[in-house]
C-alpha positions in Angstrom: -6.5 -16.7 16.8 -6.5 -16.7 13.1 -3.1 -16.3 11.2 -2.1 -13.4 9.0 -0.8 -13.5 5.9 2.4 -11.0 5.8 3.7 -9.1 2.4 5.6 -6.0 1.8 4.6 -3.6 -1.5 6.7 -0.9 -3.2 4.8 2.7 -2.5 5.9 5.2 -5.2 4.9 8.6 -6.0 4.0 9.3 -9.5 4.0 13.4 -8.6 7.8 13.7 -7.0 9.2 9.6 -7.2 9.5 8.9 -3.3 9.5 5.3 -3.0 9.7 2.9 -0.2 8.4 -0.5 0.8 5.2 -0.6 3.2 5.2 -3.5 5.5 1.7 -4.9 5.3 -0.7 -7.9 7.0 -4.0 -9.2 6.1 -6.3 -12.4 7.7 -6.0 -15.2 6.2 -9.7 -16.2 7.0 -11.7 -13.5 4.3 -14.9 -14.3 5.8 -17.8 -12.1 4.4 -15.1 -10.1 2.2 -13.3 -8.7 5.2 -9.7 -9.2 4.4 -8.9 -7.1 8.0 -5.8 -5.3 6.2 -3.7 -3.5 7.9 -0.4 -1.3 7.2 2.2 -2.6 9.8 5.0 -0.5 8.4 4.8 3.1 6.4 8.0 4.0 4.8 9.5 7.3 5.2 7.7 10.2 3.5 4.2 8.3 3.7 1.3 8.3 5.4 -1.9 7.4 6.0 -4.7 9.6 4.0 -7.5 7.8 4.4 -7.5 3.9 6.2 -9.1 1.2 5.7 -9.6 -2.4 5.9 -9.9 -2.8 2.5 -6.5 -2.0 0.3 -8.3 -0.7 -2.6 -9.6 2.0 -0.6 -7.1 2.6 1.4 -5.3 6.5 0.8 -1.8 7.1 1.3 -0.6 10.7 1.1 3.0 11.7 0.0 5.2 14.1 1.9 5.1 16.2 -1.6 1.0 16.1 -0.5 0.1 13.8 -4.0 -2.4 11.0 -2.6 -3.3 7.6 -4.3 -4.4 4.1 -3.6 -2.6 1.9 -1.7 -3.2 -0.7 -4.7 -2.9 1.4 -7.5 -1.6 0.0 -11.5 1.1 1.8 -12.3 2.6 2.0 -15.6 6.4 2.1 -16.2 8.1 2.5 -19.6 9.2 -0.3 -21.2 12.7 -1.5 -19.7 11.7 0.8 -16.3 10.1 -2.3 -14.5 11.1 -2.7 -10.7 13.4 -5.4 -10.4 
């Protein structure tokens, strides 16, 4: 069985500034482009939009209702950069 690599990612709302930390696991063997991600772990007030195995389409939908990419940029003012 193939091993997974393991992260967590801060999820933040732009529309109402929930935040939270999403628990998340990909294969470590990217054969083909699969990367076979997968949220372990939503954070409160999140949830799944729209999966999938690739986290640049992957939805996640607010409890305010705002939805965005699980890898989104997000810009912070200068001196407002998570720590």
């Amino acid at each position: 069985m193939a091993a997974r690599d393991r992260y967590s990612r801060k999820l933040e709302c732009s529309q109402c500034g929930n935040s939270g930390f999403a628990e998340v696991s990909e294969s470590e063997e990217r054969r083909g482009g699969n990367r076979d991600f997968k949220i372990d772990e939503m954070p409160t007030g999140f949830s799944a939009e729209f999966p999938s195995s690739d986290p640049r389409k992957y939805m996640v939908r607010c409890q305010c209702g705002h939805k965005f990419r699980f890898e989104q940029k997000t810009a912070y003012p200068p001196g407002g950069e998570p720590r």
